[in-house]
Structures are given as structure tokens and as C-alpha cells.
C-alpha positions as CSV (number, residue, x, y, z in Angstrom):
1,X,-15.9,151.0,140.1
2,X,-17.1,153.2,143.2
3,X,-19.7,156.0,142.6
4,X,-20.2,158.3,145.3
5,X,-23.5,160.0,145.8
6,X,-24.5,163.0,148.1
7,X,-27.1,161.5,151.0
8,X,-26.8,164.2,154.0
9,X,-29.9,164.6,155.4
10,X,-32.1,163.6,152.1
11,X,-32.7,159.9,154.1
12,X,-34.4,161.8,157.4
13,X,-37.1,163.7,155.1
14,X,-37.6,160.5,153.0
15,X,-37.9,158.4,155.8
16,X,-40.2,160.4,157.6
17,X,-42.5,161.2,154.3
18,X,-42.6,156.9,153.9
19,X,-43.7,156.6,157.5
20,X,-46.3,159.2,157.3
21,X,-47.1,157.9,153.6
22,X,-47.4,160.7,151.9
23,X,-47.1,159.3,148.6
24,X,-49.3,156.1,149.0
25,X,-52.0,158.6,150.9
26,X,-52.3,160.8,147.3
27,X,-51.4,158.3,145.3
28,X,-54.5,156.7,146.6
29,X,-56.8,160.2,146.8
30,X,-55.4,160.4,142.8
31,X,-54.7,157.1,140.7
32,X,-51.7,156.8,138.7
33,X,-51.5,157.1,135.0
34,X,-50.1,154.4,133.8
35,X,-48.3,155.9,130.9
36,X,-46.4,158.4,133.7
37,X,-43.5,156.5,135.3
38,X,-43.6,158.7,138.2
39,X,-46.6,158.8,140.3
40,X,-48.2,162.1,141.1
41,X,-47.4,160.9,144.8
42,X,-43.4,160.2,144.5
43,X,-43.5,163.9,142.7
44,X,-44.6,165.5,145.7
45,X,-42.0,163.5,147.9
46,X,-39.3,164.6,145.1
47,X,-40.8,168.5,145.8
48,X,-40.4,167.4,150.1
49,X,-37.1,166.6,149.9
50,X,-36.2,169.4,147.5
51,X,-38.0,172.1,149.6
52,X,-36.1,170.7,153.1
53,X,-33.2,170.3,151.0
54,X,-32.3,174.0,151.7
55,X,-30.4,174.5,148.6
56,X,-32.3,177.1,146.9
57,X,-32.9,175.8,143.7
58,X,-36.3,176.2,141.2
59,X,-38.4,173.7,140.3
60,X,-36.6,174.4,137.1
61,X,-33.8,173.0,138.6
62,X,-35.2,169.2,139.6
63,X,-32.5,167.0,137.8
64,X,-29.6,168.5,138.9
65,X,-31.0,169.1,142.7
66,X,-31.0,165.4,142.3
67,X,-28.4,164.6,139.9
68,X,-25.7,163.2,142.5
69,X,-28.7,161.8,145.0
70,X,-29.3,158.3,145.6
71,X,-32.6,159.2,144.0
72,X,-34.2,155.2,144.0
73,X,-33.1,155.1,147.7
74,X,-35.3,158.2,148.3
75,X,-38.2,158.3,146.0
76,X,-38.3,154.8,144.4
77,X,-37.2,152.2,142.4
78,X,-36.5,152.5,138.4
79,X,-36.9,156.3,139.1
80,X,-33.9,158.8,137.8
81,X,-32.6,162.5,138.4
82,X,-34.0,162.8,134.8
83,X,-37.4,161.2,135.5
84,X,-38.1,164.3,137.9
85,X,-37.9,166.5,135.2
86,X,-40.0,169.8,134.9
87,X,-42.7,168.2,132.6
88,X,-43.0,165.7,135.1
89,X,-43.3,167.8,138.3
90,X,-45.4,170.6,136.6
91,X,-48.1,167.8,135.2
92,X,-47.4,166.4,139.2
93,X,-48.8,170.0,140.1
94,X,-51.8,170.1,137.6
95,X,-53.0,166.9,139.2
96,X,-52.5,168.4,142.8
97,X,-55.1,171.1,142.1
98,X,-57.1,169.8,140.3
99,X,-58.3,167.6,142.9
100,X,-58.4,170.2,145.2
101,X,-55.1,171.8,147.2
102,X,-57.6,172.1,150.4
103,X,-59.3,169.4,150.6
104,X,-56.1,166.8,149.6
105,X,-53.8,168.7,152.5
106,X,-56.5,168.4,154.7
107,X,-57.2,164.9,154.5
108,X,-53.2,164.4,154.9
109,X,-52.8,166.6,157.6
110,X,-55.7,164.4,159.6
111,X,-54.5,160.9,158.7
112,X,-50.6,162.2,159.4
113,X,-52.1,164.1,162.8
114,X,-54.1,161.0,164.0
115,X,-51.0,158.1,163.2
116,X,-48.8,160.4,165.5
117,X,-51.4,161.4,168.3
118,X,-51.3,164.9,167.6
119,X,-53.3,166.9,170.5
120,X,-56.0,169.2,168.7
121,X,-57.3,171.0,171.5
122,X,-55.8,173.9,170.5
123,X,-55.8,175.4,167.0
124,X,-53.6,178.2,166.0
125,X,-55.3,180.5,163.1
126,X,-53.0,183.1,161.0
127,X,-52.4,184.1,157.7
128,X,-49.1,185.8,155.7
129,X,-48.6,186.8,151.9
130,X,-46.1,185.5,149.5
131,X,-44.6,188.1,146.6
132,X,-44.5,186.3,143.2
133,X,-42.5,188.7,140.3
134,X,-44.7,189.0,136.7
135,X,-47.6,190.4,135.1
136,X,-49.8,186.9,135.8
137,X,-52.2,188.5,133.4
138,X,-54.3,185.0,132.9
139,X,-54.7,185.4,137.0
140,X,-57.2,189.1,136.5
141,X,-59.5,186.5,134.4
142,X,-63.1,186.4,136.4
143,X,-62.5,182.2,136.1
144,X,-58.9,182.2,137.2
145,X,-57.6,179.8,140.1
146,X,-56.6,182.4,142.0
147,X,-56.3,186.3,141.3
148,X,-52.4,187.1,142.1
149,X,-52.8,190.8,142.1
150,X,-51.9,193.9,144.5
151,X,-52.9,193.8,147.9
152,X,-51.8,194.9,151.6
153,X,-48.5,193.2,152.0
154,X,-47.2,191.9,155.1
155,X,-43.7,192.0,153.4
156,X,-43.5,195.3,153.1
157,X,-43.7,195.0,149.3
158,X,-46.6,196.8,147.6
159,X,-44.8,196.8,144.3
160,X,-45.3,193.2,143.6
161,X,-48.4,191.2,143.5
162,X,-48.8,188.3,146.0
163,X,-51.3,185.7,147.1
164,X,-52.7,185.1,150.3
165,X,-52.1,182.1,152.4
166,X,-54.2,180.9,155.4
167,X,-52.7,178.3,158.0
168,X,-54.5,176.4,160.7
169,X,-51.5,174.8,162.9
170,X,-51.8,172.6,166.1
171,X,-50.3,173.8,169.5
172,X,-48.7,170.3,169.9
173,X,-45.7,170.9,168.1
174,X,-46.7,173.3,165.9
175,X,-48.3,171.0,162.9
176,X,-50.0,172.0,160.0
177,X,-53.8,171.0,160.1
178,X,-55.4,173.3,157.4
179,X,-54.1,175.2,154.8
180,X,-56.0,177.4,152.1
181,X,-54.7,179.8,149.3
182,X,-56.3,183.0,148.8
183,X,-56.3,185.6,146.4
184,X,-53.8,188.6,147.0
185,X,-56.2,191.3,147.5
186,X,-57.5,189.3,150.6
187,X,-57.9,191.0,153.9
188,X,-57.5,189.2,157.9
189,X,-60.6,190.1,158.7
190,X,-62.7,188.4,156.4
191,X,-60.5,185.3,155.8
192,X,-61.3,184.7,159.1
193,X,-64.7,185.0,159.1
194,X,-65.3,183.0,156.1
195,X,-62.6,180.2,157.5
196,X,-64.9,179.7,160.7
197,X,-68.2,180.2,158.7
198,X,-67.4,177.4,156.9
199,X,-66.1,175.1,159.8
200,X,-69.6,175.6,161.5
201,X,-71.3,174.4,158.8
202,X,-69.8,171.6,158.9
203,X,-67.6,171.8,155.7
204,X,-64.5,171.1,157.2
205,X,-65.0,168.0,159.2
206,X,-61.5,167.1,159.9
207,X,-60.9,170.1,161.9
208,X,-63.9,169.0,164.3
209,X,-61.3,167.6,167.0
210,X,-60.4,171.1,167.8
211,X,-61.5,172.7,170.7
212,X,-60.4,176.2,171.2
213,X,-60.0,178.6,168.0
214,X,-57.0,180.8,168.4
215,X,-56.0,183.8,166.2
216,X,-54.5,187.1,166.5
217,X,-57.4,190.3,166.6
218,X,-58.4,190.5,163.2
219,X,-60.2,187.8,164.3
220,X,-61.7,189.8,167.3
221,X,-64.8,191.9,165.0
222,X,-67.8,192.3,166.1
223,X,-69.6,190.5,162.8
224,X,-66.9,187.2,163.5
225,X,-68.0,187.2,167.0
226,X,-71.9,187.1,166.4
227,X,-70.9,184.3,163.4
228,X,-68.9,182.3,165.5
229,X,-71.4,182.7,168.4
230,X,-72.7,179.7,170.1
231,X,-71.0,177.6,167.4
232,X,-66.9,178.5,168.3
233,X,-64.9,178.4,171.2
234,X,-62.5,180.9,170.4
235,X,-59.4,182.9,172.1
236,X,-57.9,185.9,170.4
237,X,-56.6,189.3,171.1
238,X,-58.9,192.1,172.1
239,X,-57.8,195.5,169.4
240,X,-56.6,198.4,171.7
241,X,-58.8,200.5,169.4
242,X,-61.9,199.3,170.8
243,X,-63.3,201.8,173.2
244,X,-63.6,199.4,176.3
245,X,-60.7,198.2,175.6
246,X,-59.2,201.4,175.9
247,X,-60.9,202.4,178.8
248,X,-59.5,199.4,180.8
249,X,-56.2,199.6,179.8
250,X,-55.9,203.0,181.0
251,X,-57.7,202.3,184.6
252,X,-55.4,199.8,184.8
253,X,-52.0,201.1,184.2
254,X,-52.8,203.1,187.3
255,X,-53.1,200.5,189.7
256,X,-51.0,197.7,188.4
257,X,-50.3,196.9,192.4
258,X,-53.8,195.5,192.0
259,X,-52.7,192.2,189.4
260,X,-51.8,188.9,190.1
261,X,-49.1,187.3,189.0
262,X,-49.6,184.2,186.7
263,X,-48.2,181.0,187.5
264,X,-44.6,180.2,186.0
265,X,-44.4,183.3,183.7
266,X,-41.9,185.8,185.2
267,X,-43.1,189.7,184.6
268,X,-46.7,188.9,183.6
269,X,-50.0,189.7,185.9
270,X,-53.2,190.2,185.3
271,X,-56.7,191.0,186.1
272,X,-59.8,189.5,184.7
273,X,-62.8,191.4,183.6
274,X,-66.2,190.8,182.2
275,X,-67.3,191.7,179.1
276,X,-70.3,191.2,176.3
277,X,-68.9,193.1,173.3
278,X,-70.2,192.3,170.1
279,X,-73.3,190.5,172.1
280,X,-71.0,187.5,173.1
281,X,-70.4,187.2,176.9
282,X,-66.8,187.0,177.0
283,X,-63.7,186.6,179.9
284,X,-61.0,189.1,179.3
285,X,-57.4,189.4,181.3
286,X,-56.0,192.0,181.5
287,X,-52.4,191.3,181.0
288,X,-49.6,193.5,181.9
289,X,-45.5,192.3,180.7
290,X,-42.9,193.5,182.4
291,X,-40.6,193.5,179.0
292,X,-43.2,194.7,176.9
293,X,-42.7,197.7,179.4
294,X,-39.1,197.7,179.0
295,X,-39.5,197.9,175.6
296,X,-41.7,200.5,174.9
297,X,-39.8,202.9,176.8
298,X,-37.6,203.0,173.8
299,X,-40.6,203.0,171.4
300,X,-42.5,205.8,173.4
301,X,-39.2,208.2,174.1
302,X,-38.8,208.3,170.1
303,X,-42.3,209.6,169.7
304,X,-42.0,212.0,172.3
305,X,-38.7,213.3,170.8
306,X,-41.0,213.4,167.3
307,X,-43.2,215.2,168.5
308,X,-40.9,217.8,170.2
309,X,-39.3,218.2,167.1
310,X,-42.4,219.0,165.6
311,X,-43.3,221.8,168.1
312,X,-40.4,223.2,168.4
313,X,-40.5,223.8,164.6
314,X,-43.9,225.7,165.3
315,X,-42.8,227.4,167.9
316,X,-40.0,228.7,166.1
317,X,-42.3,230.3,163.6
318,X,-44.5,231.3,166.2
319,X,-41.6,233.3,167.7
320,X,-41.8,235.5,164.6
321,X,-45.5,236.0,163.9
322,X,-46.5,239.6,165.0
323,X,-49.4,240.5,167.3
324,X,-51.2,243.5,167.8
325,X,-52.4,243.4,171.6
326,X,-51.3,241.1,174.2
327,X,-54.3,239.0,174.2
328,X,-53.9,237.6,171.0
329,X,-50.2,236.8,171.8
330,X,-51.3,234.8,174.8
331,X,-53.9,233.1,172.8
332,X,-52.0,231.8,170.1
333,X,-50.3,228.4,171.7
334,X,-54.3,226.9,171.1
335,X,-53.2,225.5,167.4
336,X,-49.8,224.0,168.9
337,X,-52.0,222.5,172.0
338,X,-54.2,220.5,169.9
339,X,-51.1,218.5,169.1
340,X,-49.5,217.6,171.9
341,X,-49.5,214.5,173.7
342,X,-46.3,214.3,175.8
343,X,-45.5,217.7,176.3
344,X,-46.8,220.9,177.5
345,X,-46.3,224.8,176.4
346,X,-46.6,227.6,178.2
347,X,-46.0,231.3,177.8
348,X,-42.6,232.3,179.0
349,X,-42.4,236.5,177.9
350,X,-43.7,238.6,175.5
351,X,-41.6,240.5,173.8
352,X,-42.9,244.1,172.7
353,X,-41.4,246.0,169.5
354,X,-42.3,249.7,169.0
355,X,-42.3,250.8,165.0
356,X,-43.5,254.0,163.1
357,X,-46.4,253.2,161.3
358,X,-44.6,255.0,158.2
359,X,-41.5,255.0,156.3
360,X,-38.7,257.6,156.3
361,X,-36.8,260.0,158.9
362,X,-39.5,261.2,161.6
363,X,-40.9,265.4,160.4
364,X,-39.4,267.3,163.7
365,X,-43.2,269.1,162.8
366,X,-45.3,266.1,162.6
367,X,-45.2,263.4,164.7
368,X,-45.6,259.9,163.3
369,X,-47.6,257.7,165.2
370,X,-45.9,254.4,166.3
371,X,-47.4,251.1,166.4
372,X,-46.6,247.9,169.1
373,X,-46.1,245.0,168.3
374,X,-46.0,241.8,170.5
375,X,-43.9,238.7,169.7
376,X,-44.6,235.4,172.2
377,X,-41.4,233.5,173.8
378,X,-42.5,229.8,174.6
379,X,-41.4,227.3,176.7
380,X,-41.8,223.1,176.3
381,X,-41.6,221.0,179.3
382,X,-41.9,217.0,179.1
383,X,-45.3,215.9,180.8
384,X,-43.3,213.0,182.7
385,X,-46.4,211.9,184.5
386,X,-48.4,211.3,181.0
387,X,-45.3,209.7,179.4
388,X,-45.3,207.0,182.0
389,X,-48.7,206.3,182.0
390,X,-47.9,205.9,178.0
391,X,-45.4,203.5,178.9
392,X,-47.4,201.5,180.7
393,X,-50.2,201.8,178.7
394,X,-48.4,199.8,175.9
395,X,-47.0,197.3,178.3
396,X,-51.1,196.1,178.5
397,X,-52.4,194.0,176.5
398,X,-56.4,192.0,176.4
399,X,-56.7,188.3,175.5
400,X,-60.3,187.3,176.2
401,X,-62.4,183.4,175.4
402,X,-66.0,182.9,175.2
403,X,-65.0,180.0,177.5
404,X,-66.6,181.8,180.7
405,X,-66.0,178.0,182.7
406,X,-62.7,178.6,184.4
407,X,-62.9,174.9,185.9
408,X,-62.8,173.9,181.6
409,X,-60.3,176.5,181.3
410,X,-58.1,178.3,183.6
411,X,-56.7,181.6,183.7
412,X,-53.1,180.2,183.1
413,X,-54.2,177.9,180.4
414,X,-56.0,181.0,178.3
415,X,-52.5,183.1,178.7
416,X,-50.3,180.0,177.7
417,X,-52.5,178.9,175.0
418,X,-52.7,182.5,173.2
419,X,-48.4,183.0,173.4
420,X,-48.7,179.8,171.9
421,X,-49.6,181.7,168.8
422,X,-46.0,182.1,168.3
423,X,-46.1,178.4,166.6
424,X,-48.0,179.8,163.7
425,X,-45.8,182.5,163.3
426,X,-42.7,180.0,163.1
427,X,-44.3,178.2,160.6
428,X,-44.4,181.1,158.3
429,X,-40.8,182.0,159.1
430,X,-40.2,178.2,158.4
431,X,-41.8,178.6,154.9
432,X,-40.4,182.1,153.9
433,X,-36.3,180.8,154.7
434,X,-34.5,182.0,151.9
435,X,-33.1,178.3,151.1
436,X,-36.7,177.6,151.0
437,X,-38.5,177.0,147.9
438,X,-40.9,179.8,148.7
439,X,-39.0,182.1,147.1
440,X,-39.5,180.7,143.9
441,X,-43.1,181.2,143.0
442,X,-42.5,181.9,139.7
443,X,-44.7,179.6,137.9
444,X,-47.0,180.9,135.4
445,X,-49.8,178.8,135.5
446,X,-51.7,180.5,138.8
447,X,-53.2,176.8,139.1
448,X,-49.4,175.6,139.5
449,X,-49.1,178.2,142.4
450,X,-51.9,177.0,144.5
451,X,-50.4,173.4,143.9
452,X,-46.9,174.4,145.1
453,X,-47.8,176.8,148.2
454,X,-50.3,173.1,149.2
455,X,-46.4,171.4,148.6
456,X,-44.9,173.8,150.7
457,X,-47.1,173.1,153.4
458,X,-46.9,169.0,153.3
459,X,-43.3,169.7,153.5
460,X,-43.9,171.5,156.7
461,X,-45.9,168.8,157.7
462,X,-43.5,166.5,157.5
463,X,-40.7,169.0,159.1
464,X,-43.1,169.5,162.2
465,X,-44.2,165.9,162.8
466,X,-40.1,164.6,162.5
467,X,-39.1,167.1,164.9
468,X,-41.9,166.7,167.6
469,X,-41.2,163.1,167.3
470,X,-37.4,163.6,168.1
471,X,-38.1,166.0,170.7
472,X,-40.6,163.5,172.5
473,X,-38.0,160.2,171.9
474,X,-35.6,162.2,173.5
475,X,-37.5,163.3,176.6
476,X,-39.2,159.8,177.0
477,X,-35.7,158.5,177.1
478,X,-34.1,161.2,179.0
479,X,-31.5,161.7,176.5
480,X,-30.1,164.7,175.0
481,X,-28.4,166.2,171.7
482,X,-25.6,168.6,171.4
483,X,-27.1,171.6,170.4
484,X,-25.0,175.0,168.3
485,X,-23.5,176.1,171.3
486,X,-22.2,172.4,172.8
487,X,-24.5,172.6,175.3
488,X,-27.0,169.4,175.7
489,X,-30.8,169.8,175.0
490,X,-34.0,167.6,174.6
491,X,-35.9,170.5,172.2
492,X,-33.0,170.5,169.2
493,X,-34.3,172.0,166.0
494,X,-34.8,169.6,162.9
495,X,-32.6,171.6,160.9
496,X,-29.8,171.4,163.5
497,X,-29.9,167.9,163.3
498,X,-29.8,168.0,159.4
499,X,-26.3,170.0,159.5
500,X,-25.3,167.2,161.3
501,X,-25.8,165.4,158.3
502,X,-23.4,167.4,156.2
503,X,-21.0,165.6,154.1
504,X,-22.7,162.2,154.4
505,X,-22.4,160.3,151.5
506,X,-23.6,157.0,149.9
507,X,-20.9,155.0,148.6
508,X,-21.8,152.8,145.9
509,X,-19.1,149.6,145.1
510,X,-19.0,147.4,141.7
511,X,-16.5,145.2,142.1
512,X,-17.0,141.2,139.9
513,X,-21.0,141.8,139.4
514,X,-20.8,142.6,143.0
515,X,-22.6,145.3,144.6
516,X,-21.8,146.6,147.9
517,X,-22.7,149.7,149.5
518,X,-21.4,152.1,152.1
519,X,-22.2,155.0,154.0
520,X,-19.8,157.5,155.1
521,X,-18.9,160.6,157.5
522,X,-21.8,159.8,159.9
523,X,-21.0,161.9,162.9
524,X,-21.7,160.2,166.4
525,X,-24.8,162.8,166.8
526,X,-26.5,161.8,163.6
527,X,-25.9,158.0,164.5
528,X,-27.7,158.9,168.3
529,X,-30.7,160.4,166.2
530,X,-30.9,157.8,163.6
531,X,-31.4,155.5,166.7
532,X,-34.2,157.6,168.2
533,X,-35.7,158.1,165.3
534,X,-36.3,154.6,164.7
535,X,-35.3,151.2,162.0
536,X,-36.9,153.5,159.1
537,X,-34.8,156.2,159.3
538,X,-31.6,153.7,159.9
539,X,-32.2,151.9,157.2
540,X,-31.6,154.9,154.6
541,X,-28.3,154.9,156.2
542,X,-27.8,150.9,156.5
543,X,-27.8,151.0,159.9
544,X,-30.6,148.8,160.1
């Protein structure tokens, strides 16, 4: 009798959530019930594995996501498809929060980040919104988990309520550190505040190893800044609505001969410059991009065309308005001046119209009186000088640190650090793939929600750490990895390495009470990355 069973890339994720020990580490932080078969542990390895599974299917959907899966090779002896049912992993999820989604992915995140060496000098700071469908009427209650209402939506989606999720991620590969969920009326501004609040009291102890704070400027207030003051080494954006900020941009897109260039980044220079806003003494650079310049040529000559659209629309009705006396006529460009930015208008004729003051054939006795008129012709030039300066304008951008000590912190280090913020960023794209299980947040119980966005973070835990440790076998060992295009690299991406996976299957073989088993369709690729993966991940695949 032969039974064949789908293993593709299910044995990476399973290997790397046993050597990270992700279920012993909650199994641990939450004791089993003895009357459960599965462990609230081996539930949330069962969610990994589904979420990186990249299938698309609901929770809903457990036992047949796992139906043809060599599920007591993955998850654990004695355990079935139909032991991961949706009793099993919703009661999986009430146990998850009510320990505490926070504090539990915390204490994973340090234990996982301290096994694998993970630097925490840098710490990446952001936050996105997730859309959930449904009233969620239990969620307006004062006592609720977590109020999924309406809020400002990063997705472009006002219609539907959402929840708000906060990420802390490291710089060295991108791993998840802290995670938090937040109600979906939240705003940037004061997650941020209360997230660093509460590290400086000391409530957050795992996230001590971090050194500099990074975010994006909602962080950069003047109310964070005197919290985090004294307490925080931070780097963030400076808002180009600030007025100093706005000041120094424009001095310096008029003498951008006067920047240096930084070190190993083609088409950026810089200046630095002092600054105490918001009472903290702070080093700023001034940072001009050569792209971003390229770029917002595009993004400028569309508003310039707008806006001479616009005018020409009220010039065209100014062409028609009468005047009685010249002055007036010359006068009347003051309410289309106030809205230009790029252009300027100017008085190219007047046009004068003689009419009789009165209706009907002019009395060859009585002469009617006739009454000028005057009716302004305009012209609109493009101010090229002040669209350039534009150009440049939003080609300059401010990062500035409350670390003043260059010799702790160079120049170089503050500029790579901050486009490092891009990690973050990828982590959200990570968790909002359609294949992901992100997109099915349509639980009921808001309590279930919080449980599943903490899943959805373990799982990229788990994504991040496997990938930087390929990425750092393969450099140590100065191999490479055929990458989409059949060129060679050391940086593959973990889901790259998955589709190598495709079509691998498990082959199991009764044959006399004898049991043998096989695996098939492992491409020479996947075999390479078994091998630098290490025996753990080999033996899902009996290469061991």
C-alpha cells in the first residue's frame, strides 16, 4: 500500500519552529490541559505552518489545509488533520490571550533573538492597520479586548473597521522583537509615545538590549521628544512642516555644491546642523537624493500643470467680467495671485467696449450717452526658477539623533541606520501577502483577533530568523543559491527557497507490516539548502 502525502516546504517552517521551540517555549509559559490532545503550543506551530503555507485558506479551513500533510512529521506524534480542528485552534487562541499576546511574543521574541545572536543595537519602530469585514458589535463594549472600530486607514479603506498593529523589528535581519495590538481608532503619534513611555519605565525589559530607537516622524513631536528625553536614544525623521525644518531645506536647495557626499551611497550628500527643538539638543543631516530629485520632477510638473489648469479656468472668467475704469481692470489679477505657486500673471491688453447706456435706435435729437467698458487679457508664464527650487526642495529630506557623539555614532551610521527602516516596512508587506493569513481576520471573538495578529507575528519570527540564518551559512561558506533570474546570490529570499520546494512529497510504503518511507522531487537547490540549513531541517526530508 503506498500513501502519498504533500511535504513541499511544510518541513523548513517546522524544522525551524522546533529549533527555535516555539511550542515547548508556550507550552511552558501556559501548561497543557490534560483533557486537550493538542497542546496550546503544537496549535500555534499548526497556525506557523499554515500562515507560511501560502495557500490562503481560513482558520476555518485547518483540516483540509492539512488533510494530505504528513501532519505527525510536522506537529507531533498521535496528532491528525482532524485534531487541528476549529474548536481546537480557536480554544488554542483563547489561551494565547488570555495570558497576554504582548508579553508571551515578547518573551519568545527574546529567547528566539538571544539563541541566534541577534544584534539589538538598532530597533526599528512602525505601525500599519489591518481591515477586518463585520459589525464586531461586542468590540464598542467599554470592557472589550480591543475596540475594532473606524479609524485613519493606511489601506486606503475608511469603509471598514480595522485594528491597529505596532511592530518593533531588529535591523539584523529584520526580526520581530515587540509586537502590540491596538485599537482601530489609534493614531502614530501617540502609539509612539506611550510605546517608549512604557519602555522607560522599565515595563518592557526585554527590549533593554536596544540602543538606538528608530521610527518614521510621527515619532519626531515635540511632547515624545521631552518624554523620551534623557531616557532614549532615538533616530527618526524630522516633519517638513516644522518651521526650521523648513527654513533649512530651503537654504539648502540653493547651495547643494556645499554637501558632502556620504560614503558608499551613490546620489546622497549631506550637511549636518545643530538643533534643540522640542528642548532636546539634537544632530540633524541634511540629506539631499539624487533620485528622490529625479522623481519629484514628475510629482512637481503635475502640480504645476494643476494649478495652471486652475488659473486658466479663472482667467477665462476673468476675461468676461466688465470694468468700469482702467484701474480696476489692472487690479483685478490680486485674487488669482494669492494662488499661485509656480506661475506668474500679468496684464497683457485691455480691451475697451463702447455701449449706450440705453436700449433702442439712438433719437437723431437726443443723444444717448455711451458708457466704456474695460475687459482684462492675461497672460501665464511658468516661474521656471521657483519650480526648480521646488524640485529640489522635495529631493531634501532631515534625519536627526539625540546621539550628539559622532565618535559613538557616525554620520554614515545615522543615514544607514534610518533607510534601514525599510526592514519594518517589509515586515508589514510580509504580513499583508494575499496568500497570507492576514487577510482572514474574520473571527468574531475580538479576543481571538489579538490572539491571531500575536500568531501572525511568531510566524514572522520564524520566517525572519530561517532566512537570516541561510543568508549568513551561505556567506560564511562562500556559497551561493540560484536565485529567479538564474543568476547566483548569497541574500536569496525564504520564499524563493520554499518554491523550490514545490511538488515534494512524502512517500509513505506498507508493504508485509513493513514500513518504509521516501521522499520525492527534491530539486538539487533544495538538497544545497537542506545542507546549510543544518541535520534538523534534513531530517524532515530523511536526509539525515
Amino acid at each position: 500500500m503506498i500513501t502519498t502525502y504533500s511535504l513541499n516546504h511544510f518541513g523548513i517552517v517546522a524544522s525551524a519552529c522546533k529549533e527555535l521551540n516555539i511550542a515547548e517555549i508556550i507550552d511552558t509559559l501556559i501548561p497543557h490541559d490534560p483533557q486537550q490532545k493538542v497542546t496550546t503550543g503544537q496549535a500555534a506551530v499548526a497556525m506557523i505552518i499554515n500562515g507560511l503555507g501560502f495557500s490562503n485558506r481560513p482558520l476555518y479551513l485547518f483540516p483540509q489545509f492539512f488533510e494530505k500533510k504528513p501532519v505527525e512529521l510536522l506537529i507531533g506524534k498521535e496528532i491528525t488533520s482532524y485534531s487541528l480542528n476549529d474548536d481546537t485552534v480557536g480554544r488554542a487562541l483563547d489561551r494565547l490571550f488570555n495570558y497576554g499576546c504582548t508579553e508571551l511574543f515578547s518573551s519568545i521574541a527574546y529567547i528566539v533573538a538571544k539563541s541566534a545572536d541577534v544584534d539589538k543595537k538598532f530597533g526599528h519602530l512602525d505601525t500599519t492597520t489591518f481591515s477586518v469585514h463585520g459589525k464586531y458589535e461586542s468590540s464598542d463594549n467599554e470592557d472589550a479586548a480591543i475596540h475594532i472600530t473606524y479609524g485613519k486607514s493606511k489601506l486606503r479603506r475608511p469603509d471598514l473597521k480595522q485594528i491597529f498593529l505596532n511592530l518593533l523589528v531588529s535591523s539584523d535581519g529584520g526580526v520581530p522583537l515587540f509586537m502590540q495590538t491596538l485599537n482601530g481608532n489609534s493614531s502614530d503619534t501617540t502609539i509612539f509615545r506611550k510605546t517608549v513611555t512604557e519602555f522607560r519605565r522599565g515595563l518592557k525589559e526585554n527590549l533593554q538590549e536596544i540602543t538606538y530607537w528608530i521610527a518614521d516622524s510621527k515619532l519626531y513631536t515635540d511632547k515624545t521628544l521631552r518624554e523620551m528625553k534623557d531616557y532614549l536614544l532615538w533616530i527618526s525623521r524630522v516633519p517638513d512642516n516644522i518651521m526650521d525644518a523648513k527654513n533649512i531645506i530651503e537654504k539648502t536647495a540653493t547651495s547643494l555644491n556645499e554637501l558632502h557626499s556620504l560614503d558608499g551611497e551613490n546620489g546622497y550628500s549631506y550637511r549636518r546642523h545643530e538643533s534643540t527643538y522640542g528642548g532636546v539638543n539634537q544632530r540633524w543631516l541634511v540629506v539631499h537624493s539624487e533620485q528622490a530629485e529625479k522623481r519629484a520632477i514628475d510629482t512637481i510638473e503635475r502640480a504645476v500643470n494643476k494649478e495652471l489648469e486652475k488659473l486658466q479656468k479663472k482667467a477665462k472668467k476673468l476675461h468676461r467680467k466688465k470694468f468700469y475704469c482702467e484701474p480696476d481692470a489692472r487690479n483685478s489679477l490680486s485674487s488669482l495671485q494669492r494662488d499661485m505657486k509656480y506661475h506668474t500673471i500679468c496684464i497683457d491688453e485691455i480691451v475697451q467696449k463702447e455701449k449706450y447706456n440705453a436700449r433702442g435706435r439712438p433719437s437723431k435729437t437726443k443723444k444717448k450717452e455711451k458708457i466704456i467698458t474695460y475687459f482684462p487679457r492675461t497672460r501665464i508664464t511658468r516661474t521656471e526658477e521657483v519650480i526648480g527650487l521646488e524640485i529640489k526642495k522635495k529631493a531634501i529630506f532631515i534625519i536627526a539623533t539625540n546621539e550628539l557623539s559622532e565618535k559613538k555614532l557616525t554620520d554614515q551610521e545615522v543615514f544607514d541606520s534610518y533607510k534601514g527602516q525599510q526592514t519594518v516596512e517589509r515586515g508589514f508587506r510580509f504580513l499583508k501577502d494575499p496568500l497570507f493569513f492576514a487577510s482572514s481576520l474574520f473571527l468574531k471573538k475580538p479576543e481571538r483577533i489579538v490572539a491571531l495578529t500575536m500568531v501572525m507575528c511568531l510566524t514572522l519570527l520564524v520566517y525572519s530568523i530561517c532566512e537570516r540564518k541561510l543568508r549568513m551559512a551561505l556567506k560564511e561558506q562562500e556559497q551561493s543559491i540560484v536565485n529567479q533570474v538564474g543568476k547566483p546570490t548569497q541574500r536569496p529570499t525564504l520564499r524563493w527557497i520554499f518554491q523550490l520546494f514545490e511538488d515534494v512529497h512524502l512517500v509513505k510504503i506498507e508493504d508485509n507490516n513493513e514500513v518504509k518511507y521516501e521522499v520525492k522531487n527534491l530539486r538539487p537547490d533544495g538538497i544545497m539548502a537542506l545542507n546549510i540549513l543544518g541535520e534538523e531541517y534534513m531530517a524532515h526530508y530523511l536526509l539525515a
